[in-house]
BAFI-3210 file (N, C-alpha, C; in Angstrom, 3 decimals, decimal comma, padded with zeros to 6 digits):
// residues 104
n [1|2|3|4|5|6|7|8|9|10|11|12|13|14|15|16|17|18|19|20|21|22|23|24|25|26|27|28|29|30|31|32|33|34|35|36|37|38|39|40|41|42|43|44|45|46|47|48|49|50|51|52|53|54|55|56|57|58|59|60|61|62|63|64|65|66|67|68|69|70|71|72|73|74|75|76|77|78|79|80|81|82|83|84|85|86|87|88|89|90|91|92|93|94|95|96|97|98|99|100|101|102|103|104]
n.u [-014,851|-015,503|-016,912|-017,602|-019,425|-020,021|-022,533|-023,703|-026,086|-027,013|-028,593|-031,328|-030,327|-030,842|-031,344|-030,854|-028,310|-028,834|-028,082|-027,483|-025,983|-027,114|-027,398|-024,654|-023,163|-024,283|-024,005|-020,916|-020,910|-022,151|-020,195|-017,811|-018,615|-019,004|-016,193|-015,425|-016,741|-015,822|-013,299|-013,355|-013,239|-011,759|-009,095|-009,652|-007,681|-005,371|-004,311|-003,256|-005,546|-005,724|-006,268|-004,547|-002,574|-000,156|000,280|001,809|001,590|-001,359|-000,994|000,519|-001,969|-003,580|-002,598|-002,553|-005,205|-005,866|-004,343|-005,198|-008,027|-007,259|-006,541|-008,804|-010,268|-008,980|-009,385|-012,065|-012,632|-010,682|-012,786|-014,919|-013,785|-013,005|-016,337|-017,554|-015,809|-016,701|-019,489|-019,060|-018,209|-020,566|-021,826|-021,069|-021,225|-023,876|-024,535|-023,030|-023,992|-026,634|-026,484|-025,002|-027,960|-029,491|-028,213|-028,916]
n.v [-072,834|-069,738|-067,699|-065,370|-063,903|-061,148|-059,378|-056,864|-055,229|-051,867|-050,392|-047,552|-043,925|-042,058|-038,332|-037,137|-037,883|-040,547|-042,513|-044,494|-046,463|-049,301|-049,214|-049,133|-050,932|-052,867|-052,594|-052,814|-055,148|-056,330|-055,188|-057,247|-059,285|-059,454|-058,682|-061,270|-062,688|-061,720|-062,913|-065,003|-065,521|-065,927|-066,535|-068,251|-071,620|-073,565|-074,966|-073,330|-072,034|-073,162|-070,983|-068,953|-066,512|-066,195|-068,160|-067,217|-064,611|-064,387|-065,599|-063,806|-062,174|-062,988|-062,731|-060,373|-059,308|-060,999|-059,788|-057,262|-057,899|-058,770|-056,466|-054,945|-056,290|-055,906|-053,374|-053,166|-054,699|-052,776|-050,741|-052,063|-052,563|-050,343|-048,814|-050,860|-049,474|-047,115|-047,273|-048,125|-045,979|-044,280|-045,439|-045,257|-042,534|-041,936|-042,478|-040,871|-038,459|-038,970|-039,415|-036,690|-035,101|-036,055|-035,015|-032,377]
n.w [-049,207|-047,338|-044,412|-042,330|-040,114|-038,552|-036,820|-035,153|-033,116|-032,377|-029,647|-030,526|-030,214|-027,450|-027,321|-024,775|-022,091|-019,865|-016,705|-014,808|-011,795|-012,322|-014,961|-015,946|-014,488|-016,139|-018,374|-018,519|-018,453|-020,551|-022,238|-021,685|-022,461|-025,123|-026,083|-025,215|-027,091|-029,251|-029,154|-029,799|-032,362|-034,910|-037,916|-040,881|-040,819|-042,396|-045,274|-048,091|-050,527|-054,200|-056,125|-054,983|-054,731|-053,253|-050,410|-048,078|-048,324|-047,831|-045,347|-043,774|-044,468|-042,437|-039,901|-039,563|-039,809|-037,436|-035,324|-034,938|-034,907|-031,952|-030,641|-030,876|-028,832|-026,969|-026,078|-025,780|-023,602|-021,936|-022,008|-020,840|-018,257|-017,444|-017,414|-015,380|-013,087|-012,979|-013,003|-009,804|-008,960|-009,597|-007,879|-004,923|-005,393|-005,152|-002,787|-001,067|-001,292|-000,406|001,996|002,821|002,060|004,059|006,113|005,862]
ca.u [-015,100|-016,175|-017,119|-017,870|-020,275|-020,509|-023,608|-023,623|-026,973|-026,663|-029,349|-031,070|-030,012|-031,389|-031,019|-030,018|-027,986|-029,483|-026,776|-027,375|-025,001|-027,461|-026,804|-023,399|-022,936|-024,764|-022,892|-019,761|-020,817|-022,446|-019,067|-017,027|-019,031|-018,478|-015,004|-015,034|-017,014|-014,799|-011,473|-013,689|-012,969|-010,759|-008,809|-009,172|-006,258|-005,007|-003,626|-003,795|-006,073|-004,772|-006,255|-004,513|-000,733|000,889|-000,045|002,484|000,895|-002,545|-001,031|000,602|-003,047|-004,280|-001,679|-002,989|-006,658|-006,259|-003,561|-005,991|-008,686|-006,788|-006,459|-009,983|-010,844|-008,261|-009,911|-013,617|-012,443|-010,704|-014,075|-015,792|-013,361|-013,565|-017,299|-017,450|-015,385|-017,673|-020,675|-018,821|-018,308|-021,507|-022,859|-020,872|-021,208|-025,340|-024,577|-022,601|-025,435|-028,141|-026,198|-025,509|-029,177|-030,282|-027,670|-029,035]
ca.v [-071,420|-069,670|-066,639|-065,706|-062,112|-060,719|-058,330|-056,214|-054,065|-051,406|-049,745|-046,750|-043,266|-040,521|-037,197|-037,131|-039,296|-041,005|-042,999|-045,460|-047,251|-050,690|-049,365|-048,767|-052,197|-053,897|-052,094|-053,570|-056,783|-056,452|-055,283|-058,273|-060,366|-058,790|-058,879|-062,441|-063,594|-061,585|-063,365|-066,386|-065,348|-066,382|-066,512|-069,723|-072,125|-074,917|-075,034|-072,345|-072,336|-073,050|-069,665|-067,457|-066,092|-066,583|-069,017|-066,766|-063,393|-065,186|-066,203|-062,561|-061,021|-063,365|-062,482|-059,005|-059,529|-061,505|-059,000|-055,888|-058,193|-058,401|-055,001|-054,496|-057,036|-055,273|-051,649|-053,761|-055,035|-052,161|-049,901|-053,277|-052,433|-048,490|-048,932|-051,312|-048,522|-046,011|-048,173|-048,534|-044,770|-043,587|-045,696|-044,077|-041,161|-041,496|-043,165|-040,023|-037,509|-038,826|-038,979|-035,133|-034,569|-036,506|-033,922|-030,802]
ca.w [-049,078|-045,999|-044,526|-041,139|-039,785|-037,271|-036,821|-033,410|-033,672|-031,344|-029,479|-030,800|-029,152|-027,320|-027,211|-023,817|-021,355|-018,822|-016,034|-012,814|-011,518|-012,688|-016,429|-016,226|-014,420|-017,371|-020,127|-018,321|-018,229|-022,074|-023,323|-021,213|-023,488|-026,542|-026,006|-025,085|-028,066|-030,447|-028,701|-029,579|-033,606|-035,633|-039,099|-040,820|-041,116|-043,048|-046,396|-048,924|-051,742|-055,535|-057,222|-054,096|-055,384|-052,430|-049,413|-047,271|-048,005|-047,025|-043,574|-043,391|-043,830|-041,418|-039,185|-039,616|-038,956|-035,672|-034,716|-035,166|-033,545|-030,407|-029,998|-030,450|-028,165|-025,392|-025,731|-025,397|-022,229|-021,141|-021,700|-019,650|-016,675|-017,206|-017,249|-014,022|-012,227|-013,564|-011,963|-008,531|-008,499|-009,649|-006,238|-003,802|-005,394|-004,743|-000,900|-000,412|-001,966|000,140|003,309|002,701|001,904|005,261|007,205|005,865]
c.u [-015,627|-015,976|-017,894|-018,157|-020,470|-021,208|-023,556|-025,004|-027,057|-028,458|-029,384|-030,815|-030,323|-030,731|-030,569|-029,357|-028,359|-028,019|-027,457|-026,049|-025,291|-026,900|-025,742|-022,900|-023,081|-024,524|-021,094|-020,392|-021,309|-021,196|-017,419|-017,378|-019,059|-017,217|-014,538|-015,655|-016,373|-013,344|-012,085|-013,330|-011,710|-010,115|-008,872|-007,617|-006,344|-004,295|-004,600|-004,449|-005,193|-004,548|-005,245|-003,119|000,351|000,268|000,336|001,693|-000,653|-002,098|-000,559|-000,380|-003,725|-003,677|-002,319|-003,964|-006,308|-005,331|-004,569|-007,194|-008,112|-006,754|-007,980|-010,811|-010,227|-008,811|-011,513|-013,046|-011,911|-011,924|-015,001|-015,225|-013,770|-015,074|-017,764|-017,111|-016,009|-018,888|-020,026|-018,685|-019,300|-022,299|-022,633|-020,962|-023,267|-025,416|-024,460|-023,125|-026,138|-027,921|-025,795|-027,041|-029,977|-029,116|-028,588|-030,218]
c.v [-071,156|-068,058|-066,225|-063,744|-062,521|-059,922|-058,110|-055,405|-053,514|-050,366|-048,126|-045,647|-041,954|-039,407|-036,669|-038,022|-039,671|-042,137|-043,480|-046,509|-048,788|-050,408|-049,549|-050,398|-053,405|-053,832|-052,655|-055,255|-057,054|-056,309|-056,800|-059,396|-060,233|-059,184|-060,967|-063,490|-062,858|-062,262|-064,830|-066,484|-065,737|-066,635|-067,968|-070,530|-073,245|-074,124|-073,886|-072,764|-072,813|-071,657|-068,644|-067,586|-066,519|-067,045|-067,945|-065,184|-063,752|-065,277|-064,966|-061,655|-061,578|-062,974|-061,275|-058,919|-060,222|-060,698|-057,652|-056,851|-058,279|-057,215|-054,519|-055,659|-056,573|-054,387|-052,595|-054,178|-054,281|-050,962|-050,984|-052,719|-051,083|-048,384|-049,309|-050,290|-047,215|-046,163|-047,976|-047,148|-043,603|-044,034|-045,153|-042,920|-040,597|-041,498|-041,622|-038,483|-037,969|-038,589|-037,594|-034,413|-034,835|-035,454|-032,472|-030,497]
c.w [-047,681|-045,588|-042,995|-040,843|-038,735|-037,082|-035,461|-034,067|-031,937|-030,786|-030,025|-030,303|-029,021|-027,373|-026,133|-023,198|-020,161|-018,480|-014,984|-013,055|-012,152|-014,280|-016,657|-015,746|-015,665|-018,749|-019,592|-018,930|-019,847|-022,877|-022,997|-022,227|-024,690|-026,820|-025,878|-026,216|-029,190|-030,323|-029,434|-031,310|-034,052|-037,034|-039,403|-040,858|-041,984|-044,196|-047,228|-050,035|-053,044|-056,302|-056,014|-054,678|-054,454|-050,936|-048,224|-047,009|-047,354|-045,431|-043,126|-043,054|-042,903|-040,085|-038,775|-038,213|-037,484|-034,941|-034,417|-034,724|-032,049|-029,862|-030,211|-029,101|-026,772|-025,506|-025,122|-023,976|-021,209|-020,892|-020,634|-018,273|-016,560|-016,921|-015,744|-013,234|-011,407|-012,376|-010,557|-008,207|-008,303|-008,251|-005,493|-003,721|-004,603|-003,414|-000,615|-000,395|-000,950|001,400|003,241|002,601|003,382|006,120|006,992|005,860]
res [x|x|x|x|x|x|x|x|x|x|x|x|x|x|x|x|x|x|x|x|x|x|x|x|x|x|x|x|x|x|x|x|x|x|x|x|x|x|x|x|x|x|x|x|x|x|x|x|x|x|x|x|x|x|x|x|x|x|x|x|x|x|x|x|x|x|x|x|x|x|x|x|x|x|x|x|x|x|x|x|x|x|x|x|x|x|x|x|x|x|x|x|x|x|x|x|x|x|x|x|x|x|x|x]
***
């Protein structure tokens, strides 16, 4: 038998949003690892039980599940890059704020 959890507990959340470029960096890099320890998941394998009906439908729903994990494991990585981007834009966006504030 076997049985395999995964618990994510997510921070709890304010009422407003707060943004730096360090958060946004570190919510990339938190969901890169997310993503890379759900790729790390897996359906079991081997031989089918005796009580299950059909061995084949078993490897069909496994088929499933790690199919519908991959695709959650590509959106987690593409919110990691979207995030990163996010981060690299929110910096220049401050560089280019303060050097306007030091002109005027």
């Amino acid at each position: 038998m076997w049985a395999w959890v995964h618990v994510i507990t997510l921070p709890a959340m304010d009422n407003e949003l707060q943004v730096s470029g360090g958060g946004l960096g570190a919510e990339a890099v938190r969901c890169a690892a997310l993503a890379g320890e759900l790729a790390g998941n897996a359906a079991p394998t081997g031989a089918g039980s005796a009580w299950l009906a059909s061995q084949a439908a078993v490897g069909a729903s496994h088929a499933l599940v790690a199919a519908a994990g991959d695709r959650c494991v590509a959106r987690i990585q593409a919110t990691a890059v979207a995030l990163d981007t996010a981060a690299s834009g929110y910096a220049e966006n401050e560089v280019r704020s303060a050097a306007l504030l030091r002109v005027c």
